[in-house]
C-alpha positions as CSV (number, residue, x, y, z in Angstrom):
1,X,-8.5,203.7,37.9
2,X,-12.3,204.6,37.4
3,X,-14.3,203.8,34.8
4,X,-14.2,206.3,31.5
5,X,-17.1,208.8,32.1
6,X,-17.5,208.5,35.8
7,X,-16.9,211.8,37.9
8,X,-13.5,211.0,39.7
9,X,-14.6,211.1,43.6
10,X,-11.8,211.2,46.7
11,X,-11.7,207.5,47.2
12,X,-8.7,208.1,49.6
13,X,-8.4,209.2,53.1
14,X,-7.8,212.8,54.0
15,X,-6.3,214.4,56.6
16,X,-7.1,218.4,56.8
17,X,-4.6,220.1,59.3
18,X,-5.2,223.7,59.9
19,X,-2.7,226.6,60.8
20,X,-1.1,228.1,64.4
21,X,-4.9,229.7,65.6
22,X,-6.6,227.1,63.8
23,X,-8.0,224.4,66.0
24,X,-10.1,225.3,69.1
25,X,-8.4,225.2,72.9
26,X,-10.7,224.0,75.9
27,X,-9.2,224.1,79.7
28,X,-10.8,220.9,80.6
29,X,-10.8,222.1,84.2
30,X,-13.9,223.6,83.6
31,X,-14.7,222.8,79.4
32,X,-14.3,227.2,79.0
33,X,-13.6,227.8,75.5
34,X,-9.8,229.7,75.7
35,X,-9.4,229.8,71.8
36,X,-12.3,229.9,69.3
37,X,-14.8,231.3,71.6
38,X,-17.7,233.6,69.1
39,X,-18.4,236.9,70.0
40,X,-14.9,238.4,70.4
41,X,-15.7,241.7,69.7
42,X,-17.2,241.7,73.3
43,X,-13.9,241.4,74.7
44,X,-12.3,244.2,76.9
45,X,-8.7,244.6,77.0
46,X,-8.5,242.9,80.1
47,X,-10.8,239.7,79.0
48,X,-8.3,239.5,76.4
49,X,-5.1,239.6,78.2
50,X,-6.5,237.0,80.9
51,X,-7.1,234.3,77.6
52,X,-3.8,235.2,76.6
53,X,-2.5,234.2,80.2
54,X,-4.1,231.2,80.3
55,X,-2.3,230.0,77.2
56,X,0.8,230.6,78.6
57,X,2.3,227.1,79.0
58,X,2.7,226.3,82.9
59,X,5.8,224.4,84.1
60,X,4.2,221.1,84.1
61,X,3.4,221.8,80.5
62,X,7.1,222.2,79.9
63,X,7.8,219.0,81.6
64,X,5.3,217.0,79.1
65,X,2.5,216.8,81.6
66,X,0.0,218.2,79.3
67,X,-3.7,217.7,79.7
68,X,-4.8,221.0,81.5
69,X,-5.7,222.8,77.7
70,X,-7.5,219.9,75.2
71,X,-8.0,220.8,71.5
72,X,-11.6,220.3,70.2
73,X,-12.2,220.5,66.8
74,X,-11.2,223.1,63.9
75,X,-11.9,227.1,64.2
76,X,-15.1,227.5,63.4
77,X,-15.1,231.5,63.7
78,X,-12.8,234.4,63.0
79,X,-9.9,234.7,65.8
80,X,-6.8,236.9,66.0
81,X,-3.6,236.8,68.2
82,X,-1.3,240.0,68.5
83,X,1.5,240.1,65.7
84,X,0.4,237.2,64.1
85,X,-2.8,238.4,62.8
86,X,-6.3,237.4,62.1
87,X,-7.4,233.5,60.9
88,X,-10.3,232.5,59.2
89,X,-12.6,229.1,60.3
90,X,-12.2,226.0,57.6
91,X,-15.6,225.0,57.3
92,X,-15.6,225.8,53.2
93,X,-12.4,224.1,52.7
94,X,-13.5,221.1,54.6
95,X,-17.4,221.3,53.3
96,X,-15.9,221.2,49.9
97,X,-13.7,217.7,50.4
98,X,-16.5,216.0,51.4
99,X,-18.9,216.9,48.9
100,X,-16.5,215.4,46.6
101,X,-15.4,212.6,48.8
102,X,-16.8,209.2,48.1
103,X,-18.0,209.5,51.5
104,X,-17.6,212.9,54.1
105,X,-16.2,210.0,56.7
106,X,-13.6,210.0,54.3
107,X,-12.2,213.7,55.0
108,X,-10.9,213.8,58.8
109,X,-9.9,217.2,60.6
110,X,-7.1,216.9,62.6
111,X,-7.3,219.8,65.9
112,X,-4.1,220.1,68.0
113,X,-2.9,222.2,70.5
114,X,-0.7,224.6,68.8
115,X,1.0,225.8,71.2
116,X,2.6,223.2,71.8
117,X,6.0,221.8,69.7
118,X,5.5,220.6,66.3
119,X,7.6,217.5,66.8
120,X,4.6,216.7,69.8
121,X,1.8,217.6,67.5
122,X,3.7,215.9,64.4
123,X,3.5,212.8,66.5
124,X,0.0,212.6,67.0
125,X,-0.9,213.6,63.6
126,X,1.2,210.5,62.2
127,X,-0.8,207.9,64.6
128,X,-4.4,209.5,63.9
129,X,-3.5,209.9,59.8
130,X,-2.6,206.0,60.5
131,X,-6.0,205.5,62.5
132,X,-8.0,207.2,59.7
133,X,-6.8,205.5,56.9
134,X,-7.3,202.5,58.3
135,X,-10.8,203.0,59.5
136,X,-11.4,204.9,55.8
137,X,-10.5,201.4,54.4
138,X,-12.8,199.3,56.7
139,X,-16.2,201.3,55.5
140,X,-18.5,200.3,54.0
141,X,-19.0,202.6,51.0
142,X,-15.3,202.4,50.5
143,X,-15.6,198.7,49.8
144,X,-18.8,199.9,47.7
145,X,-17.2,202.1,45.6
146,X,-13.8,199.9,44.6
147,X,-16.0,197.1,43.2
148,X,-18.4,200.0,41.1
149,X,-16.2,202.4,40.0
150,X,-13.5,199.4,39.3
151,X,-10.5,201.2,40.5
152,X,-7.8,199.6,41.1
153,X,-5.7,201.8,43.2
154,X,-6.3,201.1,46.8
155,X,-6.8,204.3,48.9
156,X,-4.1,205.9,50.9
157,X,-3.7,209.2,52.8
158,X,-3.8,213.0,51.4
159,X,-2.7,215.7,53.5
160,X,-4.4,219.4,53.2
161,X,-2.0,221.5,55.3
162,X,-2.2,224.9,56.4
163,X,0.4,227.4,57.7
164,X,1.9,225.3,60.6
165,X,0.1,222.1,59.6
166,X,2.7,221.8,56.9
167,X,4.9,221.5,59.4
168,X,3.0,219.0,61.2
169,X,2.8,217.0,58.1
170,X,6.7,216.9,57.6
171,X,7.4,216.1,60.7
172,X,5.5,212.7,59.7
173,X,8.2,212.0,56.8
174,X,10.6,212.5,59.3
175,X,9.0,209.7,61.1
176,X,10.7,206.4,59.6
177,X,7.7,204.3,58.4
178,X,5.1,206.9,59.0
179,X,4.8,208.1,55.9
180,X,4.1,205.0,53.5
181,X,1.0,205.6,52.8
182,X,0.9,209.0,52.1
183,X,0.2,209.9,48.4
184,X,0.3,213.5,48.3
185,X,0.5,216.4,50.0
186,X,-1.0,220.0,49.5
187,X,0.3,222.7,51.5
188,X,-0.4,226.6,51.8
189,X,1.3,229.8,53.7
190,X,3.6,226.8,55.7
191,X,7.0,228.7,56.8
192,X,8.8,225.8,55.9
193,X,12.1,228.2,56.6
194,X,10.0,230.2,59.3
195,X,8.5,233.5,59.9
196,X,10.0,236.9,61.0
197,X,6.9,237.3,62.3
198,X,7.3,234.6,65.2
199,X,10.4,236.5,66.5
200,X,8.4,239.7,67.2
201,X,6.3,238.2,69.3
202,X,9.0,236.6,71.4
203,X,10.0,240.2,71.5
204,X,8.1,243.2,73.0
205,X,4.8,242.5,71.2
206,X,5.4,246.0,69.5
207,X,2.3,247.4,68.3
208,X,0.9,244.1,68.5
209,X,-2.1,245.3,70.4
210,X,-1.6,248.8,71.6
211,X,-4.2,248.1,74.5
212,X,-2.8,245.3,76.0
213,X,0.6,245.5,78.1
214,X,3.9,244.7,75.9
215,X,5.7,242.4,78.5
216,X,2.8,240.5,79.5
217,X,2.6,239.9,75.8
218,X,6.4,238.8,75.5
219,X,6.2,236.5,78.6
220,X,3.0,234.7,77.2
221,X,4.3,234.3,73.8
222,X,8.2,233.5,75.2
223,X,6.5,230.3,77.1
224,X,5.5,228.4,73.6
225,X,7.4,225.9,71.8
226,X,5.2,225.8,68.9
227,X,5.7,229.6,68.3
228,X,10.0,228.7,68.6
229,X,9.3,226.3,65.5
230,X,7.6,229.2,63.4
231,X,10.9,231.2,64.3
232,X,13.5,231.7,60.8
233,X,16.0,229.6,59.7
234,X,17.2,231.1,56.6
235,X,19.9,234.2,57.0
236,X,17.2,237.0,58.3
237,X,19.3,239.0,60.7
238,X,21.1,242.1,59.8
239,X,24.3,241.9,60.8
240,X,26.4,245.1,59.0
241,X,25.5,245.2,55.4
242,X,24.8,241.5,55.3
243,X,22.3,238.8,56.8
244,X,23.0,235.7,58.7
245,X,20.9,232.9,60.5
246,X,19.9,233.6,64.2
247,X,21.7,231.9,66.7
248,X,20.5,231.1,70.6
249,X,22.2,234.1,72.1
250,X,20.3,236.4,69.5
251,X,16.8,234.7,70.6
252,X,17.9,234.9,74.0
253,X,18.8,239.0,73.5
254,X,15.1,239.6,72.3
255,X,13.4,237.6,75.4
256,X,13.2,234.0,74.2
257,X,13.6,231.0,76.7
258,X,17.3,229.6,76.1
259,X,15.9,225.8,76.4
260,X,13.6,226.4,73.9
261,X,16.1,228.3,71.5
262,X,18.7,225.7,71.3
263,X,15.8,223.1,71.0
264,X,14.1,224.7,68.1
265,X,17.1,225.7,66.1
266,X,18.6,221.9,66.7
267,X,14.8,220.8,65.3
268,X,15.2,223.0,62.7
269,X,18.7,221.3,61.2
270,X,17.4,218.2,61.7
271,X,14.1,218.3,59.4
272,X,15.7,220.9,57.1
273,X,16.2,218.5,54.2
274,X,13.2,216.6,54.7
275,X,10.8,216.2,51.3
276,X,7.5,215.7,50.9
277,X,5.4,213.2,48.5
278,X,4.0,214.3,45.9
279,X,3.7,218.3,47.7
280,X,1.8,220.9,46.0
281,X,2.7,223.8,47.6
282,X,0.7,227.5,47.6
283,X,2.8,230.2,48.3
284,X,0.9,233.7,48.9
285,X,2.6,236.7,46.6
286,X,2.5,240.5,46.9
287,X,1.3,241.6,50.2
288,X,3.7,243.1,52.4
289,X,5.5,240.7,54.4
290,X,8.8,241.2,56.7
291,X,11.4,239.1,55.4
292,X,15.0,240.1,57.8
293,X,14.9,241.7,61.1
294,X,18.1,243.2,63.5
295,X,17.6,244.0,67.2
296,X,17.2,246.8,68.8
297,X,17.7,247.1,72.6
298,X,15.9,243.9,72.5
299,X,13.5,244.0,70.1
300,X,13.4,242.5,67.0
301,X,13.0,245.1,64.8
302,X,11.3,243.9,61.1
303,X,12.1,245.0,57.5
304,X,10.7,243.5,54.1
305,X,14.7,243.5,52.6
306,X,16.6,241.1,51.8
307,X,20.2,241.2,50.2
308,X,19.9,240.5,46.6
309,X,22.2,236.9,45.9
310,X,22.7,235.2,42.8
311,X,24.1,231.3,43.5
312,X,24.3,232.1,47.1
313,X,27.0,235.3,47.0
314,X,25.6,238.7,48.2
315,X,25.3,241.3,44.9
316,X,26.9,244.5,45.6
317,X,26.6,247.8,44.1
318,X,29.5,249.7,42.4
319,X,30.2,251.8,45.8
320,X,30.2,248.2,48.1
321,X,27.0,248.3,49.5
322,X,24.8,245.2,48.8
323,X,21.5,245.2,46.5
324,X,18.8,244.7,48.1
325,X,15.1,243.6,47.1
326,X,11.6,243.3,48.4
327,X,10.2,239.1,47.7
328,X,6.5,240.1,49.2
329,X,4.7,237.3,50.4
330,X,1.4,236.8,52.5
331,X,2.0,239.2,54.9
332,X,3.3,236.7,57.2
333,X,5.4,234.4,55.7
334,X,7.7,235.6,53.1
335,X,7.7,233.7,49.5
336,X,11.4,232.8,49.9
337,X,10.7,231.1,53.4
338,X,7.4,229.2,51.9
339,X,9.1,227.3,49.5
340,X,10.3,223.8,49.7
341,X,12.0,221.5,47.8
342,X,10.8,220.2,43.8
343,X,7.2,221.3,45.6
344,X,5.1,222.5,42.5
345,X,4.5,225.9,43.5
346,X,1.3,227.7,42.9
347,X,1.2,231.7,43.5
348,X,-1.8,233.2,45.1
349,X,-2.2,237.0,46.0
350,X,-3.8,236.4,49.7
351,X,-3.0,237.2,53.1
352,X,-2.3,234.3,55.6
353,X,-4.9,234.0,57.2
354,X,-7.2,233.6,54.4
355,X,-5.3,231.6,52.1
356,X,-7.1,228.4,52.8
357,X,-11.1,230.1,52.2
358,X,-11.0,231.4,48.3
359,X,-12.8,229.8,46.4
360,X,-9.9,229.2,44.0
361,X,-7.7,227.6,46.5
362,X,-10.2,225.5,47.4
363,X,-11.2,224.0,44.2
364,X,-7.6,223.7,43.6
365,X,-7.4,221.4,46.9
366,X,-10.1,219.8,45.4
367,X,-8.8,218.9,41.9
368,X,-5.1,218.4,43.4
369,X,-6.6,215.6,45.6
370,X,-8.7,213.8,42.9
371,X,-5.2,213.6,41.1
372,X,-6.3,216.3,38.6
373,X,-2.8,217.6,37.0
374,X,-2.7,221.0,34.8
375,X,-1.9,222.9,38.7
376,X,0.8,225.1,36.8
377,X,-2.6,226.2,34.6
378,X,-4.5,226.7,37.5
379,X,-1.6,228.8,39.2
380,X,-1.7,231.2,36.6
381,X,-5.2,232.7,37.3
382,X,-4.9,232.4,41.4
383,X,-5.0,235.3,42.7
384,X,-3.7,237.2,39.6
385,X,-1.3,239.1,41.7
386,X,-2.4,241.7,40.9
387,X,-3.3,243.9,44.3
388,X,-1.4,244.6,47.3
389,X,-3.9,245.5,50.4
390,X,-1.8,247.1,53.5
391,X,-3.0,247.8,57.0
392,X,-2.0,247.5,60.2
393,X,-3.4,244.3,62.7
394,X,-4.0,246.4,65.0
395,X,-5.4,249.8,66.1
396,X,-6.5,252.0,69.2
397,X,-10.4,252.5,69.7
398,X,-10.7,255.5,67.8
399,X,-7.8,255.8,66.3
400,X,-7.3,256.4,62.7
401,X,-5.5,254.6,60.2
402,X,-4.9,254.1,56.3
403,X,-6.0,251.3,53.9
404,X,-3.8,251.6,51.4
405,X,-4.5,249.4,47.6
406,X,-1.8,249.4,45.3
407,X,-1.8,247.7,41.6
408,X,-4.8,250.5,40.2
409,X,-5.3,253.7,40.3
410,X,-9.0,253.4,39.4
411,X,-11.1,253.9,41.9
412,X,-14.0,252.1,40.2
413,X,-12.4,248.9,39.2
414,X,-12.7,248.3,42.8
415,X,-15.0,248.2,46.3
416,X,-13.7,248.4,50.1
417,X,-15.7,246.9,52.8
418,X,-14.4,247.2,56.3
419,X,-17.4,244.5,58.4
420,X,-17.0,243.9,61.7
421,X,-17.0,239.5,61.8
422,X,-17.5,238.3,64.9
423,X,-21.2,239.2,65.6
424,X,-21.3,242.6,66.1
425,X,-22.5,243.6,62.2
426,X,-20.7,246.9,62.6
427,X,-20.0,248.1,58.4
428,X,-17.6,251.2,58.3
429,X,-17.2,253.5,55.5
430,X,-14.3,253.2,53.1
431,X,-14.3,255.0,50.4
432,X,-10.9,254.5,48.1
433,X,-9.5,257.6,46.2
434,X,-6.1,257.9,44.7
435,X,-3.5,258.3,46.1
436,X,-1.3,261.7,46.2
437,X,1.6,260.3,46.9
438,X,1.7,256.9,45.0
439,X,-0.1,257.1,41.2
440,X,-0.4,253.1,41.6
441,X,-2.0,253.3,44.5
442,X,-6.0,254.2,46.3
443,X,-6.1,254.9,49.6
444,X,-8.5,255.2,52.3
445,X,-9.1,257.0,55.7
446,X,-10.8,254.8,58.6
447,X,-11.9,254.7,62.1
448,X,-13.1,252.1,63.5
449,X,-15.9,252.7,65.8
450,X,-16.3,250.1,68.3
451,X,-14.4,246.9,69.7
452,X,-13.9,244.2,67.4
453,X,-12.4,242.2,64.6
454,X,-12.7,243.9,61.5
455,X,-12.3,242.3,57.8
456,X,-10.9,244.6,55.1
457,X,-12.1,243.3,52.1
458,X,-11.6,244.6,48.3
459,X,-12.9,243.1,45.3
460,X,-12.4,243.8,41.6
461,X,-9.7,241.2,41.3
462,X,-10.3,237.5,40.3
463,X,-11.4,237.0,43.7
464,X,-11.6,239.6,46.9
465,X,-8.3,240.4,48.9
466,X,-9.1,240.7,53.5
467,X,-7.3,241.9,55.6
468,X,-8.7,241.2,59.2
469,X,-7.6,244.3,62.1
470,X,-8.4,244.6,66.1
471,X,-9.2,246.8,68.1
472,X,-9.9,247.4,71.5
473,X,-10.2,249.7,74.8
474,X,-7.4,250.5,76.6
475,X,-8.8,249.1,80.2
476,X,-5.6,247.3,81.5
């Protein structure tokens, strides 16, 4: 261990692995940017759907000839994909490791192409994680450092896993061997038991992005395997007055590939029981997230219910209907579905996409890795849960909609800022007031004026709440 009064510094090797959205594509036909490129908000509609096309997977893809789209590095800017909703870049989380690294060489980012399945992806993080530890080990200030700060513990790996990444980073305990090095893991917003979410957009793309056609939507999103592996394993699906686990036929009836549907839900089974080392886990609370789903003339249809159970048997109300209940979550992956195992769970009131940029979170990361216990103290202030910030993802040009805040009915305990992000430095108006309906609640009328990606931000809290909505013209 280090010396008594020496700052503790990283002195092991860590792997950061962002989110679905979260590394950077490149068609290396011509080195265009498809995912990550700055200055969205000068997209038309029809820019947008053909970057959407060309991440559709082609059939060579499918037949593991992949090559034609390289990933190159993490997101460095805002992005947003219909249904799943907007992503921030990792450059704080990341800038913060390595300021308390004993070196930044020892914090690696690993960028994959997300599209793609996570048993692929989980492959090639387990052989780089293995590459970077080992070169970690052969620096020079890593040699330095053991013989001044006298510690005794020889470095090993530390994942810092995002969303998907999580997912990445199980799939390496699933690997026999590959995981013997690792000494802990921190996770946050990974749908270890899936995501509604994913469903929808093997769906119809409903109000996913009102400008952009819905089937060309469904038929780019039906074509990934990565987004199969987001899908829900846990009993989402109304069926009656009770939920049960999807099956292939029920992916199949809302649009997905029937390969890919028996190969996700046999990958599913297979890494279910799968722990991690040493996992810290952040699970985001109180925003509204779907949890279930039923179909509806082929679309999957979302609701934030599920049947209340106690020790696995449906409760039931004196007339035979079940009890239901409302879990929340980050507005993308419900709190159920982000649990995992003896995982010390941390609750943080964030949305999804954001979970990884708070300052809180990221100080957490930061004292998790330096093996820093008292988390369970450290959950207790995160977030606070004490807000819930609703909006839709996406919006019409013009078209009106309603922030709504709920958890005060104060309007000066808080501020709404709605800032275009992605270059444009468009700031709109949004003024919250109570609500008449809700007495919990403020609310706010907003337009948004021009194209872009817009980040709904309210402070007041321990730390501010986004929410990040598109918009677009219709010109397809």
């Amino acid at each position: 261990m280090a010396r008594a009064g020496q700052k503790r510094l990283l002195h092991d090797a860590v792997v950061v692995v962002p989110g679905i959205m979260g590394s950077e594509l490149v068609d290396t036909a011509n080195d265009t940017k498809l995912w990550g490129a700055p200055h969205l908000f000068r997209y038309t509609a029809r820019m947008q759907l053909d970057r959407f096309r060309s991440l559709a997977l082609t059939d060579d893809e499918r037949a593991g000839r992949t090559g034609r789209i390289k990933p190159r590095g993490l997101l460095s800017v805002h992005e947003w994909f219909p249904n799943l909703g907007g992503i921030e870049p990792y450059s704080k989380l990341v800038g913060d490791l390595r300021a308390n690294a004993v070196h930044p060489q020892a914090v690696a980012t690993f960028a994959y192409d997300w599209r793609l399945s996570v048993q692929h992806n989980g492959s090639r993080l387990a052989e780089f994680a293995s590459h970077h530890l080992a070169a970690w080990r052969a620096h020079r200030e890593y040699g330095s450092h053991m013989v001044r700060s006298g510690e005794d513990r020889p470095g090993q790996l530390l994942f810092v896993a995002h969303s998907m990444g999580g997912l990445l980073v199980r799939e390496v305990f699933a690997t026999p061997g590959a995981a013997d090095e690792v000494a802990g893991v921190l996770t946050a917003g990974t749908p270890f038991a899936g995501s509604v979410k994913a469903a929808v957009v093997l769906s119809t793309g409903r109000n996913g992005a009102p400008w952009l056609p819905r089937e060309e939507l469904r038929t780019i999103g039906r074509t990934m395997p990565g987004l199969y592996d987001l899908l829900p394993g846990y009993r989402c699906l109304w069926d009656g007055d009770e939920t049960r686990r999807l099956a292939a036929a029920d992916l199949v009836a809302i649009g997905g590939d029937p390969d890919l549907a028996v190969e996700t839900l046999s990958w599913q089974q297979r890494l279910a029981d799968v722990q991690l080392r040493d996992h810290s886990l952040v699970v985001g609370v109180r925003q509204p997230t779907p949890a279930s789903m039923h179909i509806n003339s082929g679309e999957a249809v979302t609701s934030e219910e599920l049947p209340r159970r106690k020790d696995g048997i449906p409760l039931r109300h004196p007339d035979g209907s079940s009890m239901r209940q409302v879990l929340g979550g980050d507005g993308t992956v419900c709190t159920a579905a982000a649990q995992h195992g003896e995982a010390r769970e941390i609750p943080v009131a964030r949305k999804h996409g954001t979970l990884m940029s708070g300052n809180l979170v990221r100080n957490m990361a930061v004292s998790a890795l330096s093996r820093i216990r008292g988390l369970e103290e450290l959950g207790d202030i995160l977030g606070d849960g004490k807000f819930t910030l609703d909006a839709p993802e996406a919006v019409g040009l013009g078209e009106g909609f309603t922030i709504r805040l709920a958890g005060t009915s104060n309007p000066a305990a808080v501020n709404c800022t709605v800032e275009e992000v992605t270059g444009s430095r468009v700031t709109v108006p949004a003024p919250l007031r109570r609500d008449r309906e809700n007495a919990d609640t403020l609310s706010a009328a907003c337009v948004l004026p021009r194209p872009g990606l817009y980040r709904i931000e309210v402070s007041g809290g321990t730390e501010p709440l986004s929410h990040y909505i598109m918009t677009a013209a219709a010109d397809v």
